[in-house]
C-alpha positions as a Markdown table, in Angstrom:
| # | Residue | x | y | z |
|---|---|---|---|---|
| 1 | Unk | 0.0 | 0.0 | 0.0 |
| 2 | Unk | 1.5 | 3.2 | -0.7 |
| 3 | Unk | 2.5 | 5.1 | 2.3 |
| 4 | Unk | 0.5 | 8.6 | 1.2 |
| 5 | Unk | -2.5 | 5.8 | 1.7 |
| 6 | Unk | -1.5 | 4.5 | 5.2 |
| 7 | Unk | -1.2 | 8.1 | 6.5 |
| 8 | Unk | -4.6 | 9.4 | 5.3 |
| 9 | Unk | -6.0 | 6.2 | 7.2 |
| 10 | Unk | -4.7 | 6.9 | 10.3 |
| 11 | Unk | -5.7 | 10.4 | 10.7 |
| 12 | Unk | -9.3 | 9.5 | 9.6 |
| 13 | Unk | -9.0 | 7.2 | 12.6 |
| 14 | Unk | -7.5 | 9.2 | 14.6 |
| 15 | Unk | -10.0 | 12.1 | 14.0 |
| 16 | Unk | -13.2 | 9.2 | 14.7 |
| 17 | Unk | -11.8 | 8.4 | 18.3 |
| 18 | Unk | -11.8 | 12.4 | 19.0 |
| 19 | Unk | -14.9 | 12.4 | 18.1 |
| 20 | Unk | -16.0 | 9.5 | 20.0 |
| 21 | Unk | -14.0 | 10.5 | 23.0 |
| 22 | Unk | -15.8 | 14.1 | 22.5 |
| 23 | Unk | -19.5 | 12.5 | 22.7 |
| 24 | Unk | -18.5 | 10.4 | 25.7 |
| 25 | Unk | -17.0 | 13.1 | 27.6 |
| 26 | Unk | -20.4 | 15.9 | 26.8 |
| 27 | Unk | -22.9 | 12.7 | 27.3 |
| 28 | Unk | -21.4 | 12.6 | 31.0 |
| 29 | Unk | -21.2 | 16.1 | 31.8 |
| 30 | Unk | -25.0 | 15.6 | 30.9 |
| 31 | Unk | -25.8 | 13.2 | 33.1 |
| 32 | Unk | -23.7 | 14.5 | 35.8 |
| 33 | Unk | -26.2 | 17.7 | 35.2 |
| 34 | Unk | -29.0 | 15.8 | 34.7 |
| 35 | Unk | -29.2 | 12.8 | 37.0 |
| 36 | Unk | -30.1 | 9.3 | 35.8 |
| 37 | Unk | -31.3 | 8.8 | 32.6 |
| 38 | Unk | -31.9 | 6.0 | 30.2 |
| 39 | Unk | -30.4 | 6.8 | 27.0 |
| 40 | Unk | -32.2 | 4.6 | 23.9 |
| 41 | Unk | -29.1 | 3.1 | 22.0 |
| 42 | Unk | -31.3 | 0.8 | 19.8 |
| 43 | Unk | -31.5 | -2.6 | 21.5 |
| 44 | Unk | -29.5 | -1.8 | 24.5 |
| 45 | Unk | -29.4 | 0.9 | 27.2 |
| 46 | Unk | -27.0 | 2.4 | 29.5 |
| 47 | Unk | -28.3 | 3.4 | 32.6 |
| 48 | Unk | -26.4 | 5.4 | 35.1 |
| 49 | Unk | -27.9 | 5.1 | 38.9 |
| 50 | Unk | -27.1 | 8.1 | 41.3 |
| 51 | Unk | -27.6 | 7.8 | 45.1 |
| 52 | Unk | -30.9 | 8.5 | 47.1 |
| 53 | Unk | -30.8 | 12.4 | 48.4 |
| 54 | Unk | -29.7 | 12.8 | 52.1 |
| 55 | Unk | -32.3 | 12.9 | 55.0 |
| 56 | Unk | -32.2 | 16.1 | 56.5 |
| 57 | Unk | -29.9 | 16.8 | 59.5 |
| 58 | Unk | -31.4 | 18.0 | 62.6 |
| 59 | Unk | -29.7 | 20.7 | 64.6 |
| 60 | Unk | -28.5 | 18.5 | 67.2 |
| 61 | Unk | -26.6 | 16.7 | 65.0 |
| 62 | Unk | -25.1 | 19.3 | 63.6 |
| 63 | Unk | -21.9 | 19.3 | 65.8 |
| 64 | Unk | -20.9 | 16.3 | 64.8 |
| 65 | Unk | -19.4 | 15.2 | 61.5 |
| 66 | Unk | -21.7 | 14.5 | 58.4 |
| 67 | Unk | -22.5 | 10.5 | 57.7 |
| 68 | Unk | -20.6 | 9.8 | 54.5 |
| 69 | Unk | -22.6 | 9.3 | 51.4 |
| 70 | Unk | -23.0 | 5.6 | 50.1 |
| 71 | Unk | -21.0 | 4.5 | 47.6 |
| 72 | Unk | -22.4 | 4.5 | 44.4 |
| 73 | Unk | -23.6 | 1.0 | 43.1 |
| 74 | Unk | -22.3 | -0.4 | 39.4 |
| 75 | Unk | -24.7 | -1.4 | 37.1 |
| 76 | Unk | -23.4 | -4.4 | 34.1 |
| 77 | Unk | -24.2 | -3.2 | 30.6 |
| 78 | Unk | -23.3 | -5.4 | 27.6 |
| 79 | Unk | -21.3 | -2.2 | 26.1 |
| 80 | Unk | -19.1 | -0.2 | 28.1 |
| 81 | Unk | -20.6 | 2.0 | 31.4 |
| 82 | Unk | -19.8 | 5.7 | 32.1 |
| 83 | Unk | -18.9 | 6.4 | 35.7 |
| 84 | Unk | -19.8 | 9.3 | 36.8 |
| 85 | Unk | -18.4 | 10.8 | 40.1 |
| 86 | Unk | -21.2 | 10.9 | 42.8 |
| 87 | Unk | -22.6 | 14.7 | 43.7 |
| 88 | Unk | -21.2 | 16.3 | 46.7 |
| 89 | Unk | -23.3 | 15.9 | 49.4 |
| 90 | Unk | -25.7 | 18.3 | 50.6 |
| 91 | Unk | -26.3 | 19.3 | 53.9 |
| 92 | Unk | -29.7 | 20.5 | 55.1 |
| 93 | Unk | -29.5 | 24.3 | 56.8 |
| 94 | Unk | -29.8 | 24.1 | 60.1 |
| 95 | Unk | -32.8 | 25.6 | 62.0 |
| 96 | Unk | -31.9 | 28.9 | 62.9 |
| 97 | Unk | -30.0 | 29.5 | 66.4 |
| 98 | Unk | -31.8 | 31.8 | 68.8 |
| 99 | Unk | -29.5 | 35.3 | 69.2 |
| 100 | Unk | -28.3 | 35.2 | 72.5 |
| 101 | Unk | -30.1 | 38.1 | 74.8 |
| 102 | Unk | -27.3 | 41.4 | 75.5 |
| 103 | Unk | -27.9 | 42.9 | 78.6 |
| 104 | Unk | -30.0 | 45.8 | 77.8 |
| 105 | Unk | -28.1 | 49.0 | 78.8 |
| 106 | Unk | -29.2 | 51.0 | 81.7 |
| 107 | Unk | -31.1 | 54.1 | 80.1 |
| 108 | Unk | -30.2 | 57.7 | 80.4 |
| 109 | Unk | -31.7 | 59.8 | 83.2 |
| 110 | Unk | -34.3 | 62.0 | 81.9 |
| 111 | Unk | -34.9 | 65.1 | 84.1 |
| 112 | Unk | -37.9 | 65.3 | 86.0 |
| 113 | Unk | -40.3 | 67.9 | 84.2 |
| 114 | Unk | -41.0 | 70.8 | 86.1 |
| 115 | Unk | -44.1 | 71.4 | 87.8 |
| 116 | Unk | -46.5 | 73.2 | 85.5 |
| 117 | Unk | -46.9 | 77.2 | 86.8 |
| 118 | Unk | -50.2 | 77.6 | 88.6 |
| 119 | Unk | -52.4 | 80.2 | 86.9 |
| 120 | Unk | -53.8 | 82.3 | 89.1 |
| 121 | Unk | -57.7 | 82.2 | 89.4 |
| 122 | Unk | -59.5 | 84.5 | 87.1 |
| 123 | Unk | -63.0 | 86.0 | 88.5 |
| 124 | Unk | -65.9 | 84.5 | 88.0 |
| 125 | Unk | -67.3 | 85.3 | 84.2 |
| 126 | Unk | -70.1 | 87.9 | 83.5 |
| 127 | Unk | -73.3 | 86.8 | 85.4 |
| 128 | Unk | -76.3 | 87.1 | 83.7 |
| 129 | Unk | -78.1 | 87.4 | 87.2 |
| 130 | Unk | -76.0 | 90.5 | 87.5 |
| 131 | Unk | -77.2 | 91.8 | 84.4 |
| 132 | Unk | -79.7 | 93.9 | 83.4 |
| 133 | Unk | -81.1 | 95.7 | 80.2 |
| 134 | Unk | -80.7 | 99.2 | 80.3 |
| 135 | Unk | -81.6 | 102.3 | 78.0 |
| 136 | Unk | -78.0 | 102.8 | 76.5 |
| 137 | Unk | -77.1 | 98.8 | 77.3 |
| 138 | Unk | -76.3 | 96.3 | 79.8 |
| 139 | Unk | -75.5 | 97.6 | 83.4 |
| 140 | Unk | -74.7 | 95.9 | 86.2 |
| 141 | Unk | -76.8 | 94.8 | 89.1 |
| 142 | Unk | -78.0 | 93.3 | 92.6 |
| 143 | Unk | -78.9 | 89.4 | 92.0 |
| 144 | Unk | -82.4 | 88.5 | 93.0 |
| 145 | Unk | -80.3 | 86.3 | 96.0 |
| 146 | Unk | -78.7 | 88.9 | 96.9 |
| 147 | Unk | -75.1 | 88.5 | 95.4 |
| 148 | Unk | -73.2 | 91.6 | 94.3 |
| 149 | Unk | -70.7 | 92.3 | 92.0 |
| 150 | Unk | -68.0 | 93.5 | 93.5 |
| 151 | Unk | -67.9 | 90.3 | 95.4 |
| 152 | Unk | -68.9 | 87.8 | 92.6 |
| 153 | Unk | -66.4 | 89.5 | 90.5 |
| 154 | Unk | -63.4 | 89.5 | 93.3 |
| 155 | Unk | -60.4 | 88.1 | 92.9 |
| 156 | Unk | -60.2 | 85.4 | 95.4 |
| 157 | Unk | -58.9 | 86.5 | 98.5 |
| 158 | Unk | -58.3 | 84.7 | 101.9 |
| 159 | Unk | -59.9 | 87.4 | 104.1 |
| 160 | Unk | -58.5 | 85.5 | 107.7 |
| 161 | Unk | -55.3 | 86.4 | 106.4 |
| 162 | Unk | -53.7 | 88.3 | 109.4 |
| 163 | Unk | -50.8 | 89.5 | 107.6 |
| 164 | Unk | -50.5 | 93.5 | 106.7 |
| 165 | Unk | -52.0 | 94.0 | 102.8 |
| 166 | Unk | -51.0 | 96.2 | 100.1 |
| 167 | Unk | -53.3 | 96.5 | 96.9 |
| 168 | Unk | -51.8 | 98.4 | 93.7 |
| 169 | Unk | -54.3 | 99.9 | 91.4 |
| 170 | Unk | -52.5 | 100.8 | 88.0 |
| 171 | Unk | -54.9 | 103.1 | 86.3 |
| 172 | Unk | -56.1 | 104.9 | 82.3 |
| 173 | Unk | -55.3 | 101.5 | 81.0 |
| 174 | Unk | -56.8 | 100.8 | 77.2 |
| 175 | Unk | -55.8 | 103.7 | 75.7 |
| 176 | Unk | -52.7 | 102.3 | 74.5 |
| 177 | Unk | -52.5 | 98.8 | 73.8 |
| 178 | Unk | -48.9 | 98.3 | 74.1 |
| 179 | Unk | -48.7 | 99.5 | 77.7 |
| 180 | Unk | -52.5 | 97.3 | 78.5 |
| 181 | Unk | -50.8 | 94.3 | 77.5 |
| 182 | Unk | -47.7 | 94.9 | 79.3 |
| 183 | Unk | -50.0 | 95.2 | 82.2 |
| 184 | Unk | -52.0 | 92.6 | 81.5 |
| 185 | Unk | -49.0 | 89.7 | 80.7 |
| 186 | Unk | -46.1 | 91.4 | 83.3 |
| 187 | Unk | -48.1 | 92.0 | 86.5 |
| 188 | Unk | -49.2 | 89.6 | 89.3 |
| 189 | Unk | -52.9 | 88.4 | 88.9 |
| 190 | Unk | -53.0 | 90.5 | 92.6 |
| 191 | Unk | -52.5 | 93.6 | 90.9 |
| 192 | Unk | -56.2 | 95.5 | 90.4 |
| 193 | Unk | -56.2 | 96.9 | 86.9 |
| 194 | Unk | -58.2 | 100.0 | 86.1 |
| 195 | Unk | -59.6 | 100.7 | 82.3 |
| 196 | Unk | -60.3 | 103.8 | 80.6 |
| 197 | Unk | -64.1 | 103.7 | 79.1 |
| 198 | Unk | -62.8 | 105.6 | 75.9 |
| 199 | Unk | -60.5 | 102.4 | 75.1 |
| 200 | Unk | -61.0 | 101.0 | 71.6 |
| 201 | Unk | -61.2 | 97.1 | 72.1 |
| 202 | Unk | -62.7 | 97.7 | 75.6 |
| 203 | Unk | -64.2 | 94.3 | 75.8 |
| 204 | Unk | -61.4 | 92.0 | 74.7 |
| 205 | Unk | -59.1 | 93.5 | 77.4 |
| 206 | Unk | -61.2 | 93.2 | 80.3 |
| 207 | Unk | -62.0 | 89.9 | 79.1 |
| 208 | Unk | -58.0 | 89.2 | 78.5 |
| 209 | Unk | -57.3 | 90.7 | 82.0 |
| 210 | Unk | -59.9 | 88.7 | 84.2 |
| 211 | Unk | -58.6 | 85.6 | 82.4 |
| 212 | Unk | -54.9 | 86.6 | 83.8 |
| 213 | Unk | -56.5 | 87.0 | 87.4 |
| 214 | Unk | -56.9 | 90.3 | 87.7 |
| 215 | Unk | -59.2 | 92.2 | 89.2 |
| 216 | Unk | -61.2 | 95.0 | 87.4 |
| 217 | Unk | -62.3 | 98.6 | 87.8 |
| 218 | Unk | -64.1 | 101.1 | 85.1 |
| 219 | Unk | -62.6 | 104.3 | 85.5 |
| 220 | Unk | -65.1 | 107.3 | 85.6 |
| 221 | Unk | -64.0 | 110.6 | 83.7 |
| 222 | Unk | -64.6 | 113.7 | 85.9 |
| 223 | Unk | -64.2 | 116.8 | 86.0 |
| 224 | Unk | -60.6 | 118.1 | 87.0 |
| 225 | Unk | -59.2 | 120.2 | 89.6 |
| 226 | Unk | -57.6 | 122.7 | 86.9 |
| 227 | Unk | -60.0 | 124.8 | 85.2 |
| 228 | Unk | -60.0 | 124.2 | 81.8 |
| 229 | Unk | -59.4 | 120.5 | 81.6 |
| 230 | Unk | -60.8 | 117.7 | 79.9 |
| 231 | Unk | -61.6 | 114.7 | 81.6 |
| 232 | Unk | -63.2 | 113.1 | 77.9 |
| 233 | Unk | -66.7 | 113.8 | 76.0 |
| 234 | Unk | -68.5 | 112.1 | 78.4 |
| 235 | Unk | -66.8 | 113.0 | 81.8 |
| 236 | Unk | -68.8 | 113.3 | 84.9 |
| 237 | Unk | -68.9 | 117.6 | 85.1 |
| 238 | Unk | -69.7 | 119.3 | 88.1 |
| 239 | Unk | -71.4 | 122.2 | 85.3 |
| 240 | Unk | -74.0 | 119.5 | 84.5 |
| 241 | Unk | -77.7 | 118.5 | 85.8 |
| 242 | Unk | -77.9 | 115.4 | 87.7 |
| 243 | Unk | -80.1 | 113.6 | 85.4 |
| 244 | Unk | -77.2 | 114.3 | 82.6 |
| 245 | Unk | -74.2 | 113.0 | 84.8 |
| 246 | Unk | -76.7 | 109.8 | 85.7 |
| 247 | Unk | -77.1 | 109.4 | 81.6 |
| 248 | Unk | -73.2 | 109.4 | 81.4 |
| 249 | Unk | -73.2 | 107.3 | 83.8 |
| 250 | Unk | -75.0 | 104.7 | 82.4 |
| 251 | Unk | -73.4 | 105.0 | 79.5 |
| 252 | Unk | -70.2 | 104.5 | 80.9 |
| 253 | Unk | -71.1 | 101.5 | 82.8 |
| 254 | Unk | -72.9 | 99.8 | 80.0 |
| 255 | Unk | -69.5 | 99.8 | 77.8 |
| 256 | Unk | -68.6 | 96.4 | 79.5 |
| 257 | Unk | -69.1 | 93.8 | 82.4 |
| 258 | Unk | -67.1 | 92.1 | 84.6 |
| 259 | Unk | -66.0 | 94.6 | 86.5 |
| 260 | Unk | -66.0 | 95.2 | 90.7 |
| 261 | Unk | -66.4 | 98.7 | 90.7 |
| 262 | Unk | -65.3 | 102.0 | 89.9 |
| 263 | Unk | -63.1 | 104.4 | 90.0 |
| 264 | Unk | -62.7 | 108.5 | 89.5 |
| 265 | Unk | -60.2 | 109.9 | 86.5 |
| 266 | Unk | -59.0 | 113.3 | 86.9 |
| 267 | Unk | -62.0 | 113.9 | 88.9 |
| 268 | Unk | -60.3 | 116.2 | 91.7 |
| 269 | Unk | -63.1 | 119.2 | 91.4 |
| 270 | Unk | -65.8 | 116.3 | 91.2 |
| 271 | Unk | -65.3 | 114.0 | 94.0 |
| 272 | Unk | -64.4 | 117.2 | 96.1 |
| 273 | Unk | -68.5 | 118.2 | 96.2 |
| 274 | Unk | -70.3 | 116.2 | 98.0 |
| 275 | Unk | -73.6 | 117.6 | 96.2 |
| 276 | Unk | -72.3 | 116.2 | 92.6 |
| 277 | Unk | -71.0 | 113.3 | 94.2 |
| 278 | Unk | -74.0 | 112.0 | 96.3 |
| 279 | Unk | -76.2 | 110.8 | 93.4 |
| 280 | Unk | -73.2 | 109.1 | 91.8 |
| 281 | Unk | -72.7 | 106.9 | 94.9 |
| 282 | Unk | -76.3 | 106.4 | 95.0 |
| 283 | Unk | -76.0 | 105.0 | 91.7 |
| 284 | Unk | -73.3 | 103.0 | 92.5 |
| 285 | Unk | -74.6 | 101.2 | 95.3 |
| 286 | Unk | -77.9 | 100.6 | 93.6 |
| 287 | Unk | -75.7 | 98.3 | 90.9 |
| 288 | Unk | -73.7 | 96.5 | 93.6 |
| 289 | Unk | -70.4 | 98.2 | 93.0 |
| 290 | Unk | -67.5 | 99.2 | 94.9 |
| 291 | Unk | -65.9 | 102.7 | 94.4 |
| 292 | Unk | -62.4 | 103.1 | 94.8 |
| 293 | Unk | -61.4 | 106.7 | 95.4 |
| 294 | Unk | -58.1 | 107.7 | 93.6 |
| 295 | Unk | -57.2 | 110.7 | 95.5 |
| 296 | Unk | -57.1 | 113.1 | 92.9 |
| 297 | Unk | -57.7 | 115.9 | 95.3 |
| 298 | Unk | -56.7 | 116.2 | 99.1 |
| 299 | Unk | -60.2 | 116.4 | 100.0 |
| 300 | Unk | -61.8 | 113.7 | 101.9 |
| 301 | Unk | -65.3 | 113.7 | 100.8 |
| 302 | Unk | -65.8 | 111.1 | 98.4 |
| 303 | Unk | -64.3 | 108.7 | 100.5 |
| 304 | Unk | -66.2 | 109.8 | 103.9 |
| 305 | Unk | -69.5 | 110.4 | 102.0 |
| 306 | Unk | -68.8 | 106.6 | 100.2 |
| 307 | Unk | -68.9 | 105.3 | 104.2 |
| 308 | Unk | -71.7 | 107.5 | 105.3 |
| 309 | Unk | -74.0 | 106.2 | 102.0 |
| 310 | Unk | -72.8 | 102.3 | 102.5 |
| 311 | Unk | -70.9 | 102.1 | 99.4 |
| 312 | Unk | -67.8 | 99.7 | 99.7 |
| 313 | Unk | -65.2 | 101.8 | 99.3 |
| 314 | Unk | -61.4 | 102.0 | 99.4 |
| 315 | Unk | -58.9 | 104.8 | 99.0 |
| 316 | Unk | -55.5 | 105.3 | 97.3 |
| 317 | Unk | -52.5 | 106.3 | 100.4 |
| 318 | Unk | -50.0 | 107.6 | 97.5 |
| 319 | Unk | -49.2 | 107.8 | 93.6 |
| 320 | Unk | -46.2 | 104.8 | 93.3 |
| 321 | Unk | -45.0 | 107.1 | 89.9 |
| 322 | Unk | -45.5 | 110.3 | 90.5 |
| 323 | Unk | -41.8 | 110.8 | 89.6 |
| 324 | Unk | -41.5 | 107.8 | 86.7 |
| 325 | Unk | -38.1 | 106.6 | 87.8 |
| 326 | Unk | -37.0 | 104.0 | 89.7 |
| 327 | Unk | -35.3 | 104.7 | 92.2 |
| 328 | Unk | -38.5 | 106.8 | 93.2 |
| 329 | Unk | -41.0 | 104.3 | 92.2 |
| 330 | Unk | -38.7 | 101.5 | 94.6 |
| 331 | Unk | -39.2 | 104.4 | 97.9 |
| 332 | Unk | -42.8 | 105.0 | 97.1 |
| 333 | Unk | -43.0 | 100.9 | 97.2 |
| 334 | Unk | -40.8 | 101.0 | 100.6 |
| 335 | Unk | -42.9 | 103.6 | 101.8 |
| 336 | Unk | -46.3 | 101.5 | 101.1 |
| 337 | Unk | -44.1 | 98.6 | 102.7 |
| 338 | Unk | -44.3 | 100.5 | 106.3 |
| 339 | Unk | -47.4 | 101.8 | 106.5 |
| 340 | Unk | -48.8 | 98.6 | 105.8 |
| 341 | Unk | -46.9 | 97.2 | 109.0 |
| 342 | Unk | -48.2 | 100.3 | 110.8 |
| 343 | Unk | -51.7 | 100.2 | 109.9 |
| 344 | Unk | -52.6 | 96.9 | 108.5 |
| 345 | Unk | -53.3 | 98.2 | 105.0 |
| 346 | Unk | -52.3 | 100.0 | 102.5 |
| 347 | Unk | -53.1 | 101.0 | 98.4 |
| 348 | Unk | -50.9 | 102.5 | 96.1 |
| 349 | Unk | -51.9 | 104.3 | 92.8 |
| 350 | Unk | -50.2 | 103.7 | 89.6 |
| 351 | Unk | -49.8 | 104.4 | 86.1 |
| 352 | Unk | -49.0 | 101.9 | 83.0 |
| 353 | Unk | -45.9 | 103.4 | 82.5 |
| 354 | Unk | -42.7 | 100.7 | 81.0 |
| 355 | Unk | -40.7 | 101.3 | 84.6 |
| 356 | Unk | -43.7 | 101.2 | 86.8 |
| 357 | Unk | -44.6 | 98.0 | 85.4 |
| 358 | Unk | -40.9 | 96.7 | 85.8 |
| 359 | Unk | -40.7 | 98.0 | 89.5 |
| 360 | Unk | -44.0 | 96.6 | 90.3 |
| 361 | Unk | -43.4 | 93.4 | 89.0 |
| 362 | Unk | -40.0 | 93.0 | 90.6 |
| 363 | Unk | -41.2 | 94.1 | 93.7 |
| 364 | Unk | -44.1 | 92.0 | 93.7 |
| 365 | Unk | -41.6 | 89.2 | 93.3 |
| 366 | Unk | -39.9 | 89.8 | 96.8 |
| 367 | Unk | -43.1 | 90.7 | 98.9 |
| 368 | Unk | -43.5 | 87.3 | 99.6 |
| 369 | Unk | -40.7 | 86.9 | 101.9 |
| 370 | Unk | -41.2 | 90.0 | 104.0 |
| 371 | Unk | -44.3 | 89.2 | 105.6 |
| 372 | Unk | -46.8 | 91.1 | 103.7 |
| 373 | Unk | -49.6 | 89.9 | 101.2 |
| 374 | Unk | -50.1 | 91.3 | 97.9 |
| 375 | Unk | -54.3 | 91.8 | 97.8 |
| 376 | Unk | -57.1 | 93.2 | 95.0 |
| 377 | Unk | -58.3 | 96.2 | 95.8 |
| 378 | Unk | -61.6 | 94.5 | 96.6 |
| 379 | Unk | -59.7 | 92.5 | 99.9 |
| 380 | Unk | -59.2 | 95.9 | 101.1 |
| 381 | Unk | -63.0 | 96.7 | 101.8 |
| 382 | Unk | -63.5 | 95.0 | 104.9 |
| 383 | Unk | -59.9 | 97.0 | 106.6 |
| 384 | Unk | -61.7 | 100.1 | 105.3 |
| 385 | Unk | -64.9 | 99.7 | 107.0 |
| 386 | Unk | -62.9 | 98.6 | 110.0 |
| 387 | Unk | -60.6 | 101.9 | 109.6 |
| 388 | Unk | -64.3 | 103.4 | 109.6 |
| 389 | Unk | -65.4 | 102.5 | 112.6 |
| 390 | Unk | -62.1 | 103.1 | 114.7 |
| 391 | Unk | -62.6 | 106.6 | 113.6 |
| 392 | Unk | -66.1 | 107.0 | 114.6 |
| 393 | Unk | -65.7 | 105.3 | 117.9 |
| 394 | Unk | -62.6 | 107.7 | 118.9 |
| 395 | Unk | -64.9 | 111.1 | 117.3 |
């Protein structure tokens, strides 16, 4: 044969058994991927057997080492068998371990909250038993049972309280509203505020006032000691009839409830005559009210003919501000402080000036430790009519 023949034989043979090796070899990756499967090879078979899955592991057994797997079992085929390696074996996940409990760390101290500030007590609301309809509006009255309203309006007061009082009355508030509020937010519920009739929102800061504890007064617009001045279109005047200063009266008193009495405004020539001034008190006691006498004059009469009439009445000792400063306003304070100790009592008369608030408040602030209790004008009543009757006993 010639030997160009013999070559070209061998490579064709050579190149068959690649091929053959090449199906082998990708016909066991398959079943290794596959599992066992029965291959149809005409009359024969070749079937490869792979072993029986695992039983689970249980997680107590799971510390010690994995059972082998069994060895795979050879099955006789008339033509040759493939082996194919057996799987690695599979281990079933354990159950999941409970997480071992860390000692929870002690928690941070939290600062006890403070104890919420105590409003003070506002007066009772607007009674409609202490209402009644008048010509120019609602005025004020004596309650079919007998209550008034200078006491249903009172700030609350512990009257057995022995200690020495001091009432401050800051008057002309609600003619500005800066220096109302001021008032209103700065001061001690124990300070008796007193509002101008002519004020704007009238109303809504009597309302705003009573709900921050204080007690309330309507000031009454007289007539002045100066001749010439004006107390306000409506002012109490001393050249009037008595049925016109009644109407003004009314008017005024209408503006608004809720208050416990009333007080006089620049009325030094109109509290000084006792003729003008008796039908006004008249008036006043009719309604239940209390009049508070500002001193606007150095005449007595208001105040005695208040007492003679059975009006509840009280009476300012001294202006707080007369001099707006504060080293004045702070003597004025020290001077209320020792007549108080001498007498039992005393009232002071300010007005809504930025450093008279600021004294008052800060003074207000240290009263408590001295022995002296900071009172509405209304607690003062009772040392008045007391006062009263010292001084008609010694006359």
């Amino acid at each position: 044969m010639p030997r160009a023949t013999r070559d070209g034989g061998s490579a064709a043979l050579a190149l068959v058994a690649l091929v053959m090796v090449a199906c082998v070899a990708g016909v066991g990756a398959w079943l290794w991927v596959m599992g066992p499967e029965t291959l149809p090879l005409g009359p024969s078979s070749v079937t490869v057997a792979l072993p029986p899955p695992l039983a689970p592991l249980s997680a107590a057994a799971l510390p010690s080492a994995p059972p082998l797997a069994p060895a795979l079992p050879q099955t006789a085929a008339p033509q040759s068998a493939v082996a194919v390696p057996p799987p690695a074996p599979t281990v079933a996940p354990s159950a999941p371990s409970t997480p071992s409990r860390a000692t929870p760390a002690a928690p941070l101290p939290v600062p006890k909250p403070k104890p919420p500030r105590v409003a003070a007590l506002a007066p009772a609301p607007p009674n409609p038993d202490l209402i009644e309809r008048g010509r120019q509006g609602p005025l004020p009255r004596i309650a079919p049972d007998g209550r008034r309203p200078w006491q249903v309006y009172a700030r609350p007061f512990d009257r057995d309280d022995g200690r020495p009082r001091i009432a401050i009355v800051i008057d002309e508030l609600g003619l500005s509203g800066a220096a109302t509020q001021a008032a209103i937010q700065d001061l001690p519920g124990e300070i008796t505020l007193a509002f101008s009739p002519f004020s704007p929102d009238l109303a809504n800061d009597i309302a705003l006032a009573r709900v921050a504890g204080h007690e309330v007064l309507l000031g009454l617009p007289m007539a002045p000691v100066a001749a010439g001045g004006e107390a306000g279109p409506r002012a109490l005047e001393t050249s009037l009839t008595r049925a016109q200063n009644l109407s003004r009266l009314d008017w005024m008193m209408s503006r608004v409830q809720g208050y416990v009495g009333v007080t006089d405004f620049a009325g030094g020539r109109f509290t000084a005559s006792a003729r003008e001034m008796r039908p006004i008190l008249l008036e006043i006691r009719k309604r239940g009210l209390m009049f508070f006498d500002s001193r606007a004059s150095a005449s007595e009469v208001g105040v005695r003919l208040a007492r003679a009439l059975g009006v509840p009445v009280a009476a300012s000792d001294r202006v707080i501000d007369r001099k707006a400063a504060r080293d004045a306003i702070d003597a004025e304070l020290a001077a209320l402080e020792q007549e108080a100790r001498r007498t039992g009592r005393a009232i002071g008369l300010g007005f809504p000036y930025p450093v008279t608030i600021e004294r008052v408040a800060l003074w207000a602030r240290k009263l408590r430790g001295k022995g002296i209790v900071l009172a509405p004008v209304s607690a003062m009543v009772p040392l008045e009519r007391a006062a009263a009757a010292r001084e008609a006993h010694r006359g």
